[in-house]
C-alpha positions in Angstrom: -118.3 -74.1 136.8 -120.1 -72.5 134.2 -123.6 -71.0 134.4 -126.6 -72.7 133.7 -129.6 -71.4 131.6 -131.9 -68.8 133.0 -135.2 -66.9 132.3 -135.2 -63.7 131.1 -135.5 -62.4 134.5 -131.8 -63.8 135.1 -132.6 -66.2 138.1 -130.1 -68.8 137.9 -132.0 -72.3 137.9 -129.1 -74.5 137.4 -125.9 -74.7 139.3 -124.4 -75.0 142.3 -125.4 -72.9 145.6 -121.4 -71.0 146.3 -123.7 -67.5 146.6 -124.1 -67.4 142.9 -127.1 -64.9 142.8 -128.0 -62.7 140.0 -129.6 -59.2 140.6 -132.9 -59.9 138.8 -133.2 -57.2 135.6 -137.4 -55.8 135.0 -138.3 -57.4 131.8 -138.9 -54.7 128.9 -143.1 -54.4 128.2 -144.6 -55.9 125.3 -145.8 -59.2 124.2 -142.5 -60.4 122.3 -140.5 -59.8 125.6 -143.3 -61.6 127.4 -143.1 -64.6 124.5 -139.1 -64.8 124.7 -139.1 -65.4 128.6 -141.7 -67.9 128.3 -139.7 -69.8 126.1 -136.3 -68.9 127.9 -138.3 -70.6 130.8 -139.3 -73.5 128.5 -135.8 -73.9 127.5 -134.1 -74.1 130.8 -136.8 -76.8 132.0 -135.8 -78.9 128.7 -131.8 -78.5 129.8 -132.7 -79.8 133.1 -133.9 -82.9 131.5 -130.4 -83.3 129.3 -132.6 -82.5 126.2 -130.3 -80.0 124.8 -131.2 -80.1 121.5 -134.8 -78.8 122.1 -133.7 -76.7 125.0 -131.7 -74.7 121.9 -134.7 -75.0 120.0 -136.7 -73.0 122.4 -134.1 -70.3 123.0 -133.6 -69.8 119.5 -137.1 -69.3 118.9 -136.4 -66.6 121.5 -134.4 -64.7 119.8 -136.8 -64.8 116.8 -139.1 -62.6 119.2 -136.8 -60.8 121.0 -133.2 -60.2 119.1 -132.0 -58.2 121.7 -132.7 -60.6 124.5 -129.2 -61.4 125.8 -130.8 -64.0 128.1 -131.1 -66.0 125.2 -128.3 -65.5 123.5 -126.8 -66.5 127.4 -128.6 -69.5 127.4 -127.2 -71.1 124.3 -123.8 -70.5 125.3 -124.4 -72.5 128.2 -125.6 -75.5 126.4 -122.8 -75.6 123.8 -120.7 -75.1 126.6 -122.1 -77.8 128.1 -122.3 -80.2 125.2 -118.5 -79.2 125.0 -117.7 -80.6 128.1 -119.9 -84.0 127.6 -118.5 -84.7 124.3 -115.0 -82.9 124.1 -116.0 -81.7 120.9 -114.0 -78.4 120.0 -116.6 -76.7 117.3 -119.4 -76.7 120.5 -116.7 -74.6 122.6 -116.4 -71.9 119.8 -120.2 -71.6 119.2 -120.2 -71.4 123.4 -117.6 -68.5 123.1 -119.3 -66.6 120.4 -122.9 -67.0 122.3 -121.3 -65.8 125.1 -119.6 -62.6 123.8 -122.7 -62.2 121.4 -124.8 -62.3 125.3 -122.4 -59.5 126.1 -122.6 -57.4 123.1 -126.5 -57.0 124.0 -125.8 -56.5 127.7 -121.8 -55.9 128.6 -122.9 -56.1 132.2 -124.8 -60.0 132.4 -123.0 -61.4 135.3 -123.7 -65.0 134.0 -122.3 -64.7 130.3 -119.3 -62.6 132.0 -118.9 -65.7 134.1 -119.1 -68.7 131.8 -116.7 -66.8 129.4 -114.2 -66.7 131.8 -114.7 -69.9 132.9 -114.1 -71.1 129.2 -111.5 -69.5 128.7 -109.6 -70.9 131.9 -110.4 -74.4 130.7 -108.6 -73.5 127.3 -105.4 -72.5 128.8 -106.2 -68.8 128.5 -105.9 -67.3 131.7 -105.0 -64.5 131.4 -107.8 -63.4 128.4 -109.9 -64.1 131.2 -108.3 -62.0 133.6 -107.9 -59.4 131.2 -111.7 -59.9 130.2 -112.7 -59.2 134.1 -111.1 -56.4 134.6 -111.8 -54.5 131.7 -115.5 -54.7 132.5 -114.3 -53.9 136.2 -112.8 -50.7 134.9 -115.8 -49.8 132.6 -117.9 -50.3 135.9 -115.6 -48.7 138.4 -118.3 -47.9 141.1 -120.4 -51.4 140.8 -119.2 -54.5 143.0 -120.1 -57.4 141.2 -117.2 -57.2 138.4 -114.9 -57.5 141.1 -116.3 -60.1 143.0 -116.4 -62.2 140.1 -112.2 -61.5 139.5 -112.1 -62.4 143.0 -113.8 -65.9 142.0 -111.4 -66.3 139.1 -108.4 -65.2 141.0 -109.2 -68.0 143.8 -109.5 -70.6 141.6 -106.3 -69.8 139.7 -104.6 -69.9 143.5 -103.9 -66.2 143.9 -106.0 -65.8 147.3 -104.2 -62.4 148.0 -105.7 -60.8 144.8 -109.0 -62.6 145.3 -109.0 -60.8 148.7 -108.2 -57.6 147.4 -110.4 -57.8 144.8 -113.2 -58.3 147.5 -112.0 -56.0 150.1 -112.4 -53.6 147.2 -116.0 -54.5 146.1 -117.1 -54.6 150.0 -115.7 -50.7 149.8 -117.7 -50.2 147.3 -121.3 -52.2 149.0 -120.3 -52.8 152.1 -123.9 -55.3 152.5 -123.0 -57.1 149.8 -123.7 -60.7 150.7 -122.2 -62.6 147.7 -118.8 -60.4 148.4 -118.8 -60.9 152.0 -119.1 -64.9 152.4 -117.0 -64.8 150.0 -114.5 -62.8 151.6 -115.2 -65.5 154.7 -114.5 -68.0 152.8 -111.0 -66.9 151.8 -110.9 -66.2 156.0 -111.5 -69.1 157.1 -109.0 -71.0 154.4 -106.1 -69.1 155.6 -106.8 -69.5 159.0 -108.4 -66.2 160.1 -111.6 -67.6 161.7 -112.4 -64.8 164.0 -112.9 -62.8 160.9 -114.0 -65.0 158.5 -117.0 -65.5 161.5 -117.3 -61.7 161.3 -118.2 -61.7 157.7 -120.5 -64.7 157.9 -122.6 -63.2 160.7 -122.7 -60.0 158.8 -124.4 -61.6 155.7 -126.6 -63.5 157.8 -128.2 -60.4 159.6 -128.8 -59.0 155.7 -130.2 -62.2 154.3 -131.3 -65.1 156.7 -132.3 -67.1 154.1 -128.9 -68.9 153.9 -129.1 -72.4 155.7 -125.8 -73.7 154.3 -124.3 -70.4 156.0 -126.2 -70.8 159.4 -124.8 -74.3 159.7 -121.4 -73.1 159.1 -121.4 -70.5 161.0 -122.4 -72.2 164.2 -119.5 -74.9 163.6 -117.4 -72.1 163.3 -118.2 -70.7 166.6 -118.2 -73.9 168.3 -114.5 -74.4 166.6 -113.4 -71.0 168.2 -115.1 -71.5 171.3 -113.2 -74.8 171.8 -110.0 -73.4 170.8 -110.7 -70.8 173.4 -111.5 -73.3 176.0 -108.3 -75.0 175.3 -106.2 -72.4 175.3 -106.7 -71.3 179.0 -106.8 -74.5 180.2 -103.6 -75.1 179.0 -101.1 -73.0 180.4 -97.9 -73.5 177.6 -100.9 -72.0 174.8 -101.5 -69.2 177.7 -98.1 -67.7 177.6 -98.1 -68.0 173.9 -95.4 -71.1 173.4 -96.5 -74.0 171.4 -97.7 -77.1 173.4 -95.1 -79.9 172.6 -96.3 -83.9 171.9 -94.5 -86.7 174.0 
């Protein structure tokens, strides 16, 4: 799913939980940058509502204070792209593309605009623009994680979980606390099977941030589903030797 509008500080207000965190950015002084998040701010409370024609409004007045702000220029994207998908209409995908690139042509690193162009592009049978997109900012950022956790989203959600995995097992190389990388990478675990280590990666993020109820909840199922399977297995003396228990 594509992003939803944020404030110039890039906190994601809209959108669903999945570990989708963006590192906040310290606003640029002055009273213009000041003005623009204010109505960035104003903006994404009107897109909450559904009133996406004043939400634009307010961004666009934005950009009349700060040209540069790629928040903004972010923000529209998101509603076209939005309005795209409510109303199929084709010309509001384009204006999403070009918002989106035109986000990225202020700031080639803004997770969020990197995200919803790829996202767009996958919905428009152009896979592989997106891919192609992804990694060439992963190569022009060759020592930052985040490009490649975000090829490791895309890669999932086209089906190829071995390149997802590399692409994580890569980025956790790179920050080895990186939260958003490693439930990730226990997500991808624990759908293939592996739940020891998928539980590994879970607990690890929850001793950086404990602020994850979703995760805590998960992981305790987790260990109550390995515990059980545990249980089972020495009480059972065919799963003890290793041979697989047969129904009658």
């Amino acid at each position: 799913m594509y992003g939803a509008p944020i404030t110039n500080r890039e906190t994601t207000l809209i959108g669903k939980l999945a570990g989708i965190l963006v590192v906040g950015l310290v606003l640029a002084p002055g009273c213009a940058s000041m003005t623009a998040q204010s109505l960035n701010a104003e903006g994404v409370r009107l897109y909450q509502q559904a009133r996406y024609e004043e939400a634009l409004q307010r961004f666009g007045q934005a950009l009349i204070y700060d040209p540069n702000d790629a928040a903004a220029y972010y923000n529209i994207a998101a509603v076209y792209h939005r309005l795209g998908d409510l109303y199929h209409r084709p010309d509001d995908y384009g204006r999403a593309e070009s918002y989106y690139q035109l986000a990225l042509s202020k700031n080639p690193h803004h997770v969020p605009a990197r995200r919803g162009l790829a996202v767009l592009l996958v919905s428009q049978g152009r896979s592989t623009e997106a891919v192609a997109m992804l990694q060439n900012w992963a190569n022009s950022a060759p020592n930052w994680a985040e490009p490649k956790i975000e090829l490791a989203r895309l890669y999932e959600e086209l089906g190829d979980r071995s390149a997802a995995q590399k692409q994580l097992l890569e980025a956790l190389a790179l920050d080895p606390n990186n939260v958003r990388a490693l439930n990730a990478l226990g997500h991808l675990r624990e759908i293939e099977g592996q739940k020891q280590l998928a539980l590994a990666n879970y607990e690890q993020s929850l001793q950086l941030n404990r602020q994850q109820p979703e995760l805590a909840l998960r992981v305790a199922a987790l260990r109550n589903e390995i515990g059980l399977a545990q249980s089972g297995g020495r009480n059972n003396p065919a799963l003890a030797a290793g041979t697989s228990a047969q129904v009658r």
